[in-house]
N, C-alpha and C positions, 0 to 999 in steps of 0.2 A: 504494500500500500504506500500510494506515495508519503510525501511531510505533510502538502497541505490537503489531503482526504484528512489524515489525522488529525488534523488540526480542526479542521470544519468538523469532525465527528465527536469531539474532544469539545467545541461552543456547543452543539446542542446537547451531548451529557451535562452541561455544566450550567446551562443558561447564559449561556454569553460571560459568564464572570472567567474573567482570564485568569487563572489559576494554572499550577505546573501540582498535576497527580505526582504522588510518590511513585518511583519508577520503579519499585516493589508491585505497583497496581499496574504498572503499565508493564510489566515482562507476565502477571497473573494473567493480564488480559490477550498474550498469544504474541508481544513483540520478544526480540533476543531481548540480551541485560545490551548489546552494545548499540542495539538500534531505538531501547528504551531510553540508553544515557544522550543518544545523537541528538534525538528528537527533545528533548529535557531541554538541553543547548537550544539547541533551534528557539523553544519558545521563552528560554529567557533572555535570549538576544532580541524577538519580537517584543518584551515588556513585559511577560508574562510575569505569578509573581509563585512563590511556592506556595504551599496550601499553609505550610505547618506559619509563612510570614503572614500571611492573612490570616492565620486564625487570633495570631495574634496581635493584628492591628483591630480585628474586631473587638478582643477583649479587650486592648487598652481604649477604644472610644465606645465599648459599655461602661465601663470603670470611669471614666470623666462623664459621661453623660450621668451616671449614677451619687458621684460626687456632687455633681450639678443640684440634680434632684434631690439629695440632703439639703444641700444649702439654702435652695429655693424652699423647700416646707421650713429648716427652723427658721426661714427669715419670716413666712405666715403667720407661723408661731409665735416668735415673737410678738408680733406688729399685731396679732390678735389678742395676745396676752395684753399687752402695753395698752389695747382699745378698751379692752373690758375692764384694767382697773381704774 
């Protein structure tokens, strides 16, 4: 199969999010280890990003958005405390 079938079959498992499968999944799924590692390349010289750096950019902007969300209630809290006495 060529790079870019892979690639195109690789957005619609994925939903368009450009992500690079661990290449564990991708030698499971029927490529060699050397045309899983080629193909790896290929798409993070396209921008792709790894899965394991996106999972964890996810959890650091849950974690600020969550930070956020404390801050935002004890400031209600407050300011509802401070109204009612």
């Amino acid at each position: 199969m060529k790079t870019k079938d892979l690639e195109d079959v690789l957005i619609l498992a994925t939903d368009g999010i450009r992500v690079i499968p661990p290449r564990s999944l991708l030698v499971e799924s029927g490529l060699l280890d050397s045309e899983a590692r080629t193909f790896s390349k290929y798409l993070k010289n396209k921008g792709y990003v790894k899965l394991s750096a996106l999972r964890a950019k996810l959890l650091e902007a849950a974690e600020i958005e969550f930070e956020a969300m404390k801050l935002s209630i004890s400031i209600n809290l407050e300011d509802a405390i401070s109204s009612s006495t």
